[in-house]
ChimeraX commands (.cxc) that place a marker at each C-alpha (Angstrom):
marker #1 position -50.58,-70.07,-26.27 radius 0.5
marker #1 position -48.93,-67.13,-24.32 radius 0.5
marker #1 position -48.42,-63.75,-24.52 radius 0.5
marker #1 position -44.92,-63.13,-26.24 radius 0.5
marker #1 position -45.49,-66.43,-27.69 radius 0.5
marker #1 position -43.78,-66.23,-31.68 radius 0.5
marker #1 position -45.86,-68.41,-34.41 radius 0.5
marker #1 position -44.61,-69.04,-37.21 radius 0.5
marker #1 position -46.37,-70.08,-40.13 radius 0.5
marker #1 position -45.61,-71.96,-43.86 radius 0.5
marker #1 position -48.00,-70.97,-46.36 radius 0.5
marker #1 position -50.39,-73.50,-47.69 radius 0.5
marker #1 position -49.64,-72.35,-51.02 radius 0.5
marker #1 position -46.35,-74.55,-52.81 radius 0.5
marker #1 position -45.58,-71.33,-54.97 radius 0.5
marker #1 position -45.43,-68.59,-51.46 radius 0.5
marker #1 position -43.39,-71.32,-49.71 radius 0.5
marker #1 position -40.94,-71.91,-52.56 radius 0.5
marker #1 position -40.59,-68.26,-53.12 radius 0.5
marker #1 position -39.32,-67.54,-49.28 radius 0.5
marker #1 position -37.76,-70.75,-49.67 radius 0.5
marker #1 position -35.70,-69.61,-52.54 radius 0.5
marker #1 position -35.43,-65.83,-51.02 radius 0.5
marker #1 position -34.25,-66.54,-47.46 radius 0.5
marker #1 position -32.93,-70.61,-47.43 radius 0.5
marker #1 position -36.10,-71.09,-44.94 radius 0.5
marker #1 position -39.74,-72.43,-45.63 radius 0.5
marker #1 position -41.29,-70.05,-42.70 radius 0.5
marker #1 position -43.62,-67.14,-44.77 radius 0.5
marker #1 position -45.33,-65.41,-42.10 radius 0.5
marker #1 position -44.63,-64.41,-38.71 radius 0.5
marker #1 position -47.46,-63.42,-36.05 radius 0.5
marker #1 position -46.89,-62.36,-32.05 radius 0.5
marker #1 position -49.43,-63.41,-29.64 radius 0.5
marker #1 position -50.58,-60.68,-27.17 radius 0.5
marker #1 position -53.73,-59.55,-25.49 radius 0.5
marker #1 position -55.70,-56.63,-27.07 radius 0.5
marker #1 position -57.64,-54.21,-24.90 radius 0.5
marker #1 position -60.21,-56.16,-23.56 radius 0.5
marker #1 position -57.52,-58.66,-22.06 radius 0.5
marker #1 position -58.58,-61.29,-25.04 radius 0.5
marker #1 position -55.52,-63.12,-26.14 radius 0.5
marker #1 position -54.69,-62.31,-30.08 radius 0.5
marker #1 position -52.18,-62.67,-32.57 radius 0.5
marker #1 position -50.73,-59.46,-33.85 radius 0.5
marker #1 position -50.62,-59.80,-37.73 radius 0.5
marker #1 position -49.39,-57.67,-40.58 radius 0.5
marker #1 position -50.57,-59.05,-43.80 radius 0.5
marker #1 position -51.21,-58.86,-47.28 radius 0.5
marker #1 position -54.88,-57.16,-48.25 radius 0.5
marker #1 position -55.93,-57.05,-44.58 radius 0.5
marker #1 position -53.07,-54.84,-43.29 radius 0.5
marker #1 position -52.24,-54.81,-39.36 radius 0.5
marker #1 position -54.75,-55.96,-37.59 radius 0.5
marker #1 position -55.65,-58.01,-33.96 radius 0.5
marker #1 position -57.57,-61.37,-34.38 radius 0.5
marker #1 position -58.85,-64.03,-31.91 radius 0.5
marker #1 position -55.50,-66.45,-31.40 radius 0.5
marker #1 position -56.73,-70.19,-31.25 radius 0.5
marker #1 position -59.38,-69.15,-34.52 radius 0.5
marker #1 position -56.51,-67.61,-36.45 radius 0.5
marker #1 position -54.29,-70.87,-36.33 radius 0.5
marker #1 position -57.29,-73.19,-36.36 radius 0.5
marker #1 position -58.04,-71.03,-40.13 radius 0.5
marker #1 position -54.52,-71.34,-41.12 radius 0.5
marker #1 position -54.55,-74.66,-40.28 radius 0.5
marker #1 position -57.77,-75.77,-41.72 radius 0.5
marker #1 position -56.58,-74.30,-45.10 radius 0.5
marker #1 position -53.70,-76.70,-45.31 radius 0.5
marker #1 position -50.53,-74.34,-43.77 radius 0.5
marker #1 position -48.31,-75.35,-41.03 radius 0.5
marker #1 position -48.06,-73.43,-37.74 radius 0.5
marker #1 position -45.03,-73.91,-35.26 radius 0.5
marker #1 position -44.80,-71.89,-31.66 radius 0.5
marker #1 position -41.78,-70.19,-30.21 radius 0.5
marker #1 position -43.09,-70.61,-26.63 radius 0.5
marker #1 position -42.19,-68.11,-24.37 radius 0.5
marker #1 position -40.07,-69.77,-21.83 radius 0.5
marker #1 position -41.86,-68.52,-18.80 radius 0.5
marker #1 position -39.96,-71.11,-16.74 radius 0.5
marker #1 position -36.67,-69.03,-17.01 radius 0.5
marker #1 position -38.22,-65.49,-17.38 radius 0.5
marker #1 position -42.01,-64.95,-17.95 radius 0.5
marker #1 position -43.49,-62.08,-19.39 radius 0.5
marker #1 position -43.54,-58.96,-16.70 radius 0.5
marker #1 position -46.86,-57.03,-16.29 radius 0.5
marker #1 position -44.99,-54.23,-17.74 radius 0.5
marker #1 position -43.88,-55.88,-20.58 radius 0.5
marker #1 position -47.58,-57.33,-21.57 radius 0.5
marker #1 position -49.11,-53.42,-20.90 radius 0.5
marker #1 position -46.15,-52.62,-23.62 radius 0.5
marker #1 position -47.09,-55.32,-26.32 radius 0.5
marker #1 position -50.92,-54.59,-25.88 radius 0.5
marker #1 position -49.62,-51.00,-26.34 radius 0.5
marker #1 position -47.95,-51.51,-29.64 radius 0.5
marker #1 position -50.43,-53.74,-31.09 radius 0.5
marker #1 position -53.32,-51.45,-30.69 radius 0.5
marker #1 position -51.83,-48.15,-31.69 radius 0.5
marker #1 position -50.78,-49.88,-35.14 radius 0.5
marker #1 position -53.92,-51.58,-36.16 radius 0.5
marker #1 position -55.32,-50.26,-39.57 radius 0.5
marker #1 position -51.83,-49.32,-40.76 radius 0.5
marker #1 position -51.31,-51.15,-44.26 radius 0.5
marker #1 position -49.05,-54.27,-45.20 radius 0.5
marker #1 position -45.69,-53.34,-46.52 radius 0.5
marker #1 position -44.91,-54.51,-50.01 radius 0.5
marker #1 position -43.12,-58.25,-50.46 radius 0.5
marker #1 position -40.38,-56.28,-52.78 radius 0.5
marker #1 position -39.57,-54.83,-48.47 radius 0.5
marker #1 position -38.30,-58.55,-47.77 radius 0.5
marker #1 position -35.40,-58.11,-50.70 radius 0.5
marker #1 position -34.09,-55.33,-48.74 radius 0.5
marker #1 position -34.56,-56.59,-45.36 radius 0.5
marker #1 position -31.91,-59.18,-46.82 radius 0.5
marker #1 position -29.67,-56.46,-47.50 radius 0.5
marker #1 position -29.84,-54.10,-44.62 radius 0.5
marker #1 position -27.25,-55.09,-41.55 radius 0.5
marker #1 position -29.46,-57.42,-38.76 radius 0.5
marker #1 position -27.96,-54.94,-35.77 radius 0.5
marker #1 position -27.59,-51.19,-35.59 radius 0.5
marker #1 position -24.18,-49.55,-34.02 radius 0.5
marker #1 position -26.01,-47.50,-31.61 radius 0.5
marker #1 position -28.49,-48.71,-29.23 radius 0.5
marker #1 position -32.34,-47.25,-30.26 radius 0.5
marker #1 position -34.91,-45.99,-27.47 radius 0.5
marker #1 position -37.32,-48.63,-27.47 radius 0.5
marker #1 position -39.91,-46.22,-27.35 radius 0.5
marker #1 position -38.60,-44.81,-30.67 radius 0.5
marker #1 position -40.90,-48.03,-32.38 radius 0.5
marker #1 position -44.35,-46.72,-31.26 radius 0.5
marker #1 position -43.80,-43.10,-32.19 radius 0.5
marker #1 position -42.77,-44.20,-36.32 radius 0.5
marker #1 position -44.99,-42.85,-38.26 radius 0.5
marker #1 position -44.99,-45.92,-40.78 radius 0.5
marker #1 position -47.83,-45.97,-43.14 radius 0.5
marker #1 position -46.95,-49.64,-43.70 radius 0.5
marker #1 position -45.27,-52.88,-41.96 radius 0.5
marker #1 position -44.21,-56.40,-43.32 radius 0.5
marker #1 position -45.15,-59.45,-40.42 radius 0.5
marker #1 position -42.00,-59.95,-39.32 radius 0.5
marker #1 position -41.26,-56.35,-39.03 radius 0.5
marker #1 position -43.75,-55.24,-36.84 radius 0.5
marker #1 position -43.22,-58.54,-34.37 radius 0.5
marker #1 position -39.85,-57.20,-33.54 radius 0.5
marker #1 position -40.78,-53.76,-33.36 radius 0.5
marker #1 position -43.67,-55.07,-30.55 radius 0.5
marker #1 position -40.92,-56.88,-28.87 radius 0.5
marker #1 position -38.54,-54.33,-29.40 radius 0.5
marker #1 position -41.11,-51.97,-27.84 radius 0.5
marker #1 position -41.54,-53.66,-24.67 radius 0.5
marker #1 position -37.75,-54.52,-23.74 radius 0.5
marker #1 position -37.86,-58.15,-24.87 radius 0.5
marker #1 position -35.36,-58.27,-27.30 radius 0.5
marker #1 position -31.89,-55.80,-28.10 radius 0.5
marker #1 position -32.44,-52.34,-28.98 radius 0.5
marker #1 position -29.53,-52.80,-31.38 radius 0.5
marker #1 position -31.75,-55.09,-33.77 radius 0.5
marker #1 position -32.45,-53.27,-36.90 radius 0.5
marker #1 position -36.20,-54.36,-37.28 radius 0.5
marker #1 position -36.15,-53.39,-41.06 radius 0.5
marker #1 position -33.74,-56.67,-41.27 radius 0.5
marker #1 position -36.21,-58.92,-39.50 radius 0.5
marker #1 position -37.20,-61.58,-42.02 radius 0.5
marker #1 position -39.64,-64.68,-41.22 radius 0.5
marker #1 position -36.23,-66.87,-41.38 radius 0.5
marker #1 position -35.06,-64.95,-38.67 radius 0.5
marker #1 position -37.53,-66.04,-35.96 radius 0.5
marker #1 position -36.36,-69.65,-36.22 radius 0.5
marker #1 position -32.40,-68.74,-35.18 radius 0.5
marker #1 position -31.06,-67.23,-32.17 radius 0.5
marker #1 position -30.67,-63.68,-33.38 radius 0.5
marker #1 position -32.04,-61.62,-30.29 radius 0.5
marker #1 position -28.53,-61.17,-28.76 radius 0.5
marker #1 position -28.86,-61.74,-24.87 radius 0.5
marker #1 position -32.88,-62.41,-25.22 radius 0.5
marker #1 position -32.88,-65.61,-27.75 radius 0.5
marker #1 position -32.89,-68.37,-24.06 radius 0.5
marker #1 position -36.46,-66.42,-23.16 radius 0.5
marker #1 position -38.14,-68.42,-26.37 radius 0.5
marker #1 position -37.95,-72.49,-26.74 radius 0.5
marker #1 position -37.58,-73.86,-30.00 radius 0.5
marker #1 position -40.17,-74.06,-32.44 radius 0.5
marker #1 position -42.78,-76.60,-32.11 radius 0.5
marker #1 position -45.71,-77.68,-34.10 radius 0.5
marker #1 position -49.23,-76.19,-33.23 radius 0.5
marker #1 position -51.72,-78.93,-32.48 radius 0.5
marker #1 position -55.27,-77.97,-31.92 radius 0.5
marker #1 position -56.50,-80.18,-29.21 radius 0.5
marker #1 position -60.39,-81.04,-29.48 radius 0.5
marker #1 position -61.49,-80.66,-25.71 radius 0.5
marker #1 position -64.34,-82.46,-26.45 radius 0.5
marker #1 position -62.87,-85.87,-27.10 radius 0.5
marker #1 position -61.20,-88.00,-24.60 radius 0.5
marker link #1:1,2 radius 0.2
marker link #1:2,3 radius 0.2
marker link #1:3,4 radius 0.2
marker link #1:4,5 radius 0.2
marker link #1:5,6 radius 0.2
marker link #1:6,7 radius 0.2
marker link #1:7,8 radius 0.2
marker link #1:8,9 radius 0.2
marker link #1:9,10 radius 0.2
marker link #1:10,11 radius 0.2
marker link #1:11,12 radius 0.2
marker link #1:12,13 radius 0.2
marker link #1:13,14 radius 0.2
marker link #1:14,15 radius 0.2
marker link #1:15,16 radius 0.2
marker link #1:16,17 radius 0.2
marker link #1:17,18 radius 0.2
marker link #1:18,19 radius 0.2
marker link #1:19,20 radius 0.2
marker link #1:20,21 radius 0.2
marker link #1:21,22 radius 0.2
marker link #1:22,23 radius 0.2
marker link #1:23,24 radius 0.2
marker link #1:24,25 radius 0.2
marker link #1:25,26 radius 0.2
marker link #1:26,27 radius 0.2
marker link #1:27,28 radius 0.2
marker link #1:28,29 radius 0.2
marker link #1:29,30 radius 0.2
marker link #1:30,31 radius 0.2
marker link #1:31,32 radius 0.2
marker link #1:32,33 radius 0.2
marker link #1:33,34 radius 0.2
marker link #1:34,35 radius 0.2
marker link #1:35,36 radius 0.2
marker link #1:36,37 radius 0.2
marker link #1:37,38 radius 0.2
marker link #1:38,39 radius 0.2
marker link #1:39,40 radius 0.2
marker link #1:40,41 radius 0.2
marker link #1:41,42 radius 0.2
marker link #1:42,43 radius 0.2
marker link #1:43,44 radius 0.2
marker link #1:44,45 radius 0.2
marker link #1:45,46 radius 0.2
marker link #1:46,47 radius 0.2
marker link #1:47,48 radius 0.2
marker link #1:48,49 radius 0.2
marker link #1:49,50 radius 0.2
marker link #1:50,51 radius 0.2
marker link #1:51,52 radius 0.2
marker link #1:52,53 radius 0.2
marker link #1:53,54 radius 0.2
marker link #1:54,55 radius 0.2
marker link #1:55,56 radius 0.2
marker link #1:56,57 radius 0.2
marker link #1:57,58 radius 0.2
marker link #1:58,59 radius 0.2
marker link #1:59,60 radius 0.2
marker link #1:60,61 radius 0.2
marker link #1:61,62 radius 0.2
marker link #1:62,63 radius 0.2
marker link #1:63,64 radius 0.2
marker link #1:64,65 radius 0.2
marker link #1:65,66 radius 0.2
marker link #1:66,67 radius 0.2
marker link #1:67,68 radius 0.2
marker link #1:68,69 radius 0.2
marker link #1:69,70 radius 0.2
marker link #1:70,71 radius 0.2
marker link #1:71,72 radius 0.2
marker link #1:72,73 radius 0.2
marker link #1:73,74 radius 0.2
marker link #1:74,75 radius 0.2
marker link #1:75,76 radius 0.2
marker link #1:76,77 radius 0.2
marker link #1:77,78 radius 0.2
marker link #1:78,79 radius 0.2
marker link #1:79,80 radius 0.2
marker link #1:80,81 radius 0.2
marker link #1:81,82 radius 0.2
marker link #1:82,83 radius 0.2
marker link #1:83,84 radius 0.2
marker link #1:84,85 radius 0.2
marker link #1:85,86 radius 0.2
marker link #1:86,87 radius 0.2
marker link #1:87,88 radius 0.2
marker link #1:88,89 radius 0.2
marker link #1:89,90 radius 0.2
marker link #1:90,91 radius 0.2
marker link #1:91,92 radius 0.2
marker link #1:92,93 radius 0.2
marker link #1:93,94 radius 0.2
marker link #1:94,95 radius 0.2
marker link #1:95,96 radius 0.2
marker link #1:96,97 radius 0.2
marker link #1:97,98 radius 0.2
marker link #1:98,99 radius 0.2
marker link #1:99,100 radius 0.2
marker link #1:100,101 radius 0.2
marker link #1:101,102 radius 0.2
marker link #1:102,103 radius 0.2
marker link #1:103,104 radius 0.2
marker link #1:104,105 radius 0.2
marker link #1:105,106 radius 0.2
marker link #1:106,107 radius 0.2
marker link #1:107,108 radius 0.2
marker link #1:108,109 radius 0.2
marker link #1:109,110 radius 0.2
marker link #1:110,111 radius 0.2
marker link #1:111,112 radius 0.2
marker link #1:112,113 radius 0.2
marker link #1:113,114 radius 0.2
marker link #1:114,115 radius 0.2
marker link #1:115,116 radius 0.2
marker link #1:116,117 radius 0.2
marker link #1:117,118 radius 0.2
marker link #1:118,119 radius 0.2
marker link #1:119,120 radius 0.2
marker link #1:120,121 radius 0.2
marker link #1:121,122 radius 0.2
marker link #1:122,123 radius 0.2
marker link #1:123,124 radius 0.2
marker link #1:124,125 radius 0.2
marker link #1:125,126 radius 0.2
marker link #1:126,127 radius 0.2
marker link #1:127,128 radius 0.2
marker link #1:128,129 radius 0.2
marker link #1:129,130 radius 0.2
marker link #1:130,131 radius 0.2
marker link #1:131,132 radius 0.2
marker link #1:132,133 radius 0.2
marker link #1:133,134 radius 0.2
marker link #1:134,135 radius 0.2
marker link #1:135,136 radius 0.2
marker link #1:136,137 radius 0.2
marker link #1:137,138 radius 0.2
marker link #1:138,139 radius 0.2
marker link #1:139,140 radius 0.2
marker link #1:140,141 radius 0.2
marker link #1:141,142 radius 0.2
marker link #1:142,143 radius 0.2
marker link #1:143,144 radius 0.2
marker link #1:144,145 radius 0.2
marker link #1:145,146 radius 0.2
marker link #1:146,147 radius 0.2
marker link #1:147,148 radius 0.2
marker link #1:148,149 radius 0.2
marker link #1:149,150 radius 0.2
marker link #1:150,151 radius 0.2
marker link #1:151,152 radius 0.2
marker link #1:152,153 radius 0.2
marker link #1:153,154 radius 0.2
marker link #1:154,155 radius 0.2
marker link #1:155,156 radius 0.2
marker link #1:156,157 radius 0.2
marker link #1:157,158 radius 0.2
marker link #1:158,159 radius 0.2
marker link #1:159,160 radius 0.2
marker link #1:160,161 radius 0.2
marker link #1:161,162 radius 0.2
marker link #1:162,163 radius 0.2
marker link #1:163,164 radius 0.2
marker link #1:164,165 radius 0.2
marker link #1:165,166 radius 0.2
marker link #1:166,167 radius 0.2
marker link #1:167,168 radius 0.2
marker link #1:168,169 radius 0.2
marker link #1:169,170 radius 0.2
marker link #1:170,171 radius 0.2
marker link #1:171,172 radius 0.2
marker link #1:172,173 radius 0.2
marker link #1:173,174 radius 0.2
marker link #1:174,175 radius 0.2
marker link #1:175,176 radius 0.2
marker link #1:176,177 radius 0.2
marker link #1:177,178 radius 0.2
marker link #1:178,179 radius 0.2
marker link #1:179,180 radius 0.2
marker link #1:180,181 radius 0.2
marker link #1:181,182 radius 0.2
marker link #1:182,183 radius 0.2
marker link #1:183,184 radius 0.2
marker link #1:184,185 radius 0.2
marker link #1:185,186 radius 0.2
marker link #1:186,187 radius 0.2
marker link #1:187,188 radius 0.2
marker link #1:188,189 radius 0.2
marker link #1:189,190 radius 0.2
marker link #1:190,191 radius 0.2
marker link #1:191,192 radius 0.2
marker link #1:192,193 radius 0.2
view
């Protein structure tokens, strides 16, 4: 895993994946962003249900979500082509911190995200994102506000569009070739050979 790294994750539970399923044509229900939090520890920035916005420890997340029967697949940051810039990493780390503790925006947000058009007619001040005062944020919202933040994807994308779904197509304009395809997540045991 890398910072600006997309996961993307189907629930281990039939009736949450049939639901999104149903909702947006796509099995993905939850979307995370890896960055680094303040102490330079890489994390995944998630927005969910109960816990709210919050920073936890990458590998352990995915190695919980796995364990409990889910799927994970990566969106690797294709730092071949362009990898993230320091300035772009200081903006992500930015983001994630200042929105911990907000609260998880209702499910009944992901109907209208459906509804609302996926790209604004005038072009937003990325710095517009951090200064929201949003009591509340659904996963895939706040990823592309964090990469909307830090300059990695079009200031025209209307993040209150963003569904799960979306993180699987190329829908970042002129930014989509900076992320591979989505791959499954293996966790590799070091200790064997």
């Amino acid at each position: 895993l890398r910072v600006g790294d997309i996961v993307l994750c189907v629930s281990w539970n039939p009736a949450v994946t049939a639901l999104f399923h149903a909702v947006t044509c796509c099995p993905i229900t939850h979307v995370l962003l890896v960055v680094h939090d303040e102490k330079r520890n890489l994390c995944v920035l998630d927005a969910d249900q109960g816990t709210g916005v919050q920073l936890l420890p990458a590998v352990g997340y995915l190695r919980a979500y796995l364990a409990h029967g889910g799927a994970v697949y990566v969106r690797h940051l294709n730092s071949g082509k362009l990898p993230v810039s320091r300035e772009e990493d200081a903006r992500l780390t930015e983001f994630a911190v200042a929105h911990v503790g907000k609260q998880y925006a209702p499910l009944k947000r992901l109907g209208k995200a459906l509804r609302e058009p996926l790209y604004l007619n005038r072009l937003l001040d990325p710095m517009d994102t951090l200064a929201i005062d949003r009591m509340n944020w659904f996963c895939s919202e706040i990823v592309a506000g964090a990469l909307r933040y830090a300059g990695m994807i079009s200031p025209r994308v209307n993040i209150e569009a963003i569904s799960p779904k979306h993180f699987t197509l190329k829908i970042l304009r002129n930014y989509e070739d900076r992320w591979a395809y989505p791959l499954p997540y293996v966790v590799y045991d070091m200790r064997r050979k």
